[in-house]
VODONU-586002 format. One record per residue (C-alpha): y, x, z. Coordinates in steps of 0.25 Angstrom, whole numbers, padded with zeros to 4 digits, always signed. Each point is the difference from the previous one (the first is absolute). Layout:
residues N
YXZ/...
//
This chain:
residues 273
+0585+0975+0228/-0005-0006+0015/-0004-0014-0001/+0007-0011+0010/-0009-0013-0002/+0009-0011+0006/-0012-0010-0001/-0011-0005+0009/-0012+0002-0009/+0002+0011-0007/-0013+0008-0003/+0000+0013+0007/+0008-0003+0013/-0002-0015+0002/+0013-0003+0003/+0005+0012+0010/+0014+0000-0005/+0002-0015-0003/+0011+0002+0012/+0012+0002-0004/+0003+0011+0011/-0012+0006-0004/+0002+0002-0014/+0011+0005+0002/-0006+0011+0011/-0010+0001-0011/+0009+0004-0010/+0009+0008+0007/-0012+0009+0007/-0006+0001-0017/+0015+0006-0002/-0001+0009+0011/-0016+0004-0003/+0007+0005-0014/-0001-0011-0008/+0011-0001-0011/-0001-0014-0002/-0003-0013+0006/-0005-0011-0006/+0001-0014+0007/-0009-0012-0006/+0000-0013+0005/-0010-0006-0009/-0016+0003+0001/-0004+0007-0013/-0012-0009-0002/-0005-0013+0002/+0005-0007+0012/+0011-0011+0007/+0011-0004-0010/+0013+0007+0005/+0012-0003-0005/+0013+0006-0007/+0007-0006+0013/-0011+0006+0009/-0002+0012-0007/+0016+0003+0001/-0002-0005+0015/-0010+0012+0002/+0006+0010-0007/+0015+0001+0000/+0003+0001+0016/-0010+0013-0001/+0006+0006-0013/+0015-0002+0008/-0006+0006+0012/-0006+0013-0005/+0011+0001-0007/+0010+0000+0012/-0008+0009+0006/-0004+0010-0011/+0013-0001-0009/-0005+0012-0010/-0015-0005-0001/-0005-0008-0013/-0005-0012+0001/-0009-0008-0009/-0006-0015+0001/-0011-0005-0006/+0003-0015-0007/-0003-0003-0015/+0011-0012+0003/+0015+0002-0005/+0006-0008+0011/-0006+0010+0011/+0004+0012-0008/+0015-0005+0001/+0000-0003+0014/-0007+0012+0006/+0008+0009-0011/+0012-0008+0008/-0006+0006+0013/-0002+0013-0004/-0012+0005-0009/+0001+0009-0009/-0012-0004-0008/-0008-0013-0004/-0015+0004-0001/-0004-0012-0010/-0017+0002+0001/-0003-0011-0009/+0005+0005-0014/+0013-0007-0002/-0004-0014+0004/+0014-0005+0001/+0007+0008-0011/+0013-0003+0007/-0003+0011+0012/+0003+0009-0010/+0013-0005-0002/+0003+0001+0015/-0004+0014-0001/+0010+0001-0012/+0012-0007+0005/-0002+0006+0015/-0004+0015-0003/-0012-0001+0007/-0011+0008-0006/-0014-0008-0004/-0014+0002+0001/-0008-0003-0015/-0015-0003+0004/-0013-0005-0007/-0006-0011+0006/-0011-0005-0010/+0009-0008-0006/-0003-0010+0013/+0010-0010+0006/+0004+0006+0014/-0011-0002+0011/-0010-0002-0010/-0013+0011+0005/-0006+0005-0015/-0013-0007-0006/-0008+0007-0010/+0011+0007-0007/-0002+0006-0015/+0008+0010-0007/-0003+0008-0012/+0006+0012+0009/+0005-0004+0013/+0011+0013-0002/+0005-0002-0012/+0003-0015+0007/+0006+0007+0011/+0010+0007-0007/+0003-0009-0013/+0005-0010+0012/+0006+0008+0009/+0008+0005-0013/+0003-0012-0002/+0006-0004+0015/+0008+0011-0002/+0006-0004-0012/+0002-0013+0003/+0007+0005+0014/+0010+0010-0010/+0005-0011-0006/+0002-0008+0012/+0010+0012+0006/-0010+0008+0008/+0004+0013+0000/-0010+0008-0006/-0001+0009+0013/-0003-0012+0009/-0013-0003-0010/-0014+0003+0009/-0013-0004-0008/-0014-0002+0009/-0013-0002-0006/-0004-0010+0008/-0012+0004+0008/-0009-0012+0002/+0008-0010-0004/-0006-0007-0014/-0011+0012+0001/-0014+0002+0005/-0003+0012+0007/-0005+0008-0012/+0014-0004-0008/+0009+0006+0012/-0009+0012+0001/+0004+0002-0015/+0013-0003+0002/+0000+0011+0012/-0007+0010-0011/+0009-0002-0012/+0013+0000+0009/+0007+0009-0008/-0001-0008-0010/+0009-0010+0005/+0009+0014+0004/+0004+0004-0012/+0009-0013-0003/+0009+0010+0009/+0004-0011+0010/-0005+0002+0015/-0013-0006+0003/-0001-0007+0016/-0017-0002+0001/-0003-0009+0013/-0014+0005+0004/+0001-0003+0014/-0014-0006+0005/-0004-0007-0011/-0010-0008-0006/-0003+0010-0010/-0004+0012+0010/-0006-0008+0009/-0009-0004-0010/-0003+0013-0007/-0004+0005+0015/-0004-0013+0005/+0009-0001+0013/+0007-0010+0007/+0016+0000-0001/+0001+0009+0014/-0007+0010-0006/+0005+0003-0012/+0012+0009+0004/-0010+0012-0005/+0000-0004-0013/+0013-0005-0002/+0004+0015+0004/-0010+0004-0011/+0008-0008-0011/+0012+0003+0003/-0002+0014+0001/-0006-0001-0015/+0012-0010-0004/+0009+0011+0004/-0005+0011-0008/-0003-0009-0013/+0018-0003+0002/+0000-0012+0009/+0014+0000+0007/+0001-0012+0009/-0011-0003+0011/-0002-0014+0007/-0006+0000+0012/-0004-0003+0014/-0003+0012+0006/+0012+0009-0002/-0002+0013+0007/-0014+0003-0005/+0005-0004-0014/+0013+0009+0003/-0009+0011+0002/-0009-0001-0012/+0012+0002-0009/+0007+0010+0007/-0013+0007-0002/-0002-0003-0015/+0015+0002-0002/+0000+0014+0005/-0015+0004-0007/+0009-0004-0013/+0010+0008+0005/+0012-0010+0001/+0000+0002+0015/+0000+0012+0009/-0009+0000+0011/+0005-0005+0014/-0003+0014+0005/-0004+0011-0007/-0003+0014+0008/-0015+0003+0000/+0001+0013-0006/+0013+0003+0001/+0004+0003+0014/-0008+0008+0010/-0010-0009+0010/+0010+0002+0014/
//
């Protein structure tokens, strides 16, 4: 899952694809790098400007209708915790609605429900959306983690979510400290055996670049480290920025596991000439 930040300040690229032509381009060249999804925000995950529903939908929809025109088989996911977004860009063309804020608007669900859209069920601390984590207890941040994303799922069910479209995410930094999304990372499979698909978004993060004490540039090593471990514990969906490096590090976990043959496969086999 290739991230597309239609926003001027988000934390890793500063507002490189706010243009509406180059997310897009951004978007189309994650597709083409072999991303399997795309997802389009147009709201900064943190703290920052107040945007809009109108402004958000503004961002957002002419991209999702663009890639779609132009890639008509890829999926595409927005980011939005807001109901009135998810119907408008389900309108457009996405797929999926990406809600990273722990069902703040219990009515995106619906959307999901009434449009066949699928829905992304994340733990977020239990924080209103845009609200960075201060402090946070729990007397086990995993069992947190899976009791509420059990109960996102649920709760999406009932709304008409088809149980195939239901994506759980642990929530990496979001309502956590650095040694809470490190547990979380540990313990992963915990959070597989509810038997739905679990998307991680490790990309560049506080988390790593605290436990190696870099700066968000240089943290690509790290994330490739995570993700890599994510794979193998049964991670399913990966959200990032850098998809080729990514791409490569779950070809190679998924054929050390055996689910994939190598590319190529002849040293040994064939005579050298």
């Amino acid at each position: 899952m290739a991230i597309v930040n239609r926003t001027p300040d988000s934390f890793y690229d500063q507002g490189a694809t706010f243009a509406q032509d180059r997310a897009v381009e951004a978007a189309v060249t994650a597709l083409d790098a072999g991303a399997a999804i795309v997802d389009i925000g147009g709201v900064k995950a943190g703290v920052g400007e107040f945007v809009s529903a109108a402004q958000e939908i503004d961002r957002v929809v002419p991209v999702v209708a663009e890639v779609r025109r132009l890639r008509p088989d890829a999926v595409i996911s927005v980011d939005t915790w807001r109901a009135e977004v998810g119907r408008a860009v389900v309108a457009a063309g996405a797929d999926l609605l990406n809600d990273a804020w722990e069902g703040h608007d219990p009515a995106l669900a619906a959307v999901a429900g009434a449009t066949g859209a699928g829905l992304v069920c994340m733990h977020a601390g239990h924080l209103p959306p845009r609200t960075d984590p201060h402090n946070p207890v729990y007397d086990d941040v995993v069992t947190d983690v899976v009791r509420t994303v059990d109960r996102l799922a649920a709760a999406a069910l009932a709304a008409g979510v088809r149980p195939d479209g239901i994506l759980v995410d642990p929530g990496h930094d979001f309502g956590k400290t650095t040694v809470q999304s490190l547990e979380v990372t540990r313990r992963l499979p915990e959070l597989v055996a509810t038997g739905r698909p679990v998307l991680v978004a490790l990309s560049n993060k506080d988390f790593i670049g605290e436990t190696l004490d870099l700066p968000t540039g240089d943290r690509l090593t790290g994330t490739m480290a995570a993700a890599a471990v994510s794979a193998w514990l049964g991670a399913r969906v990966f959200r990032v920025h850098n998809v080729v490096p990514i791409r490569q590090v779950l070809d190679m976990v998924s054929a050390i596991r055996g689910d994939r043959p190598p590319a190529v496969a002849r040293r040994g086999i064939y005579p050298e000439g």
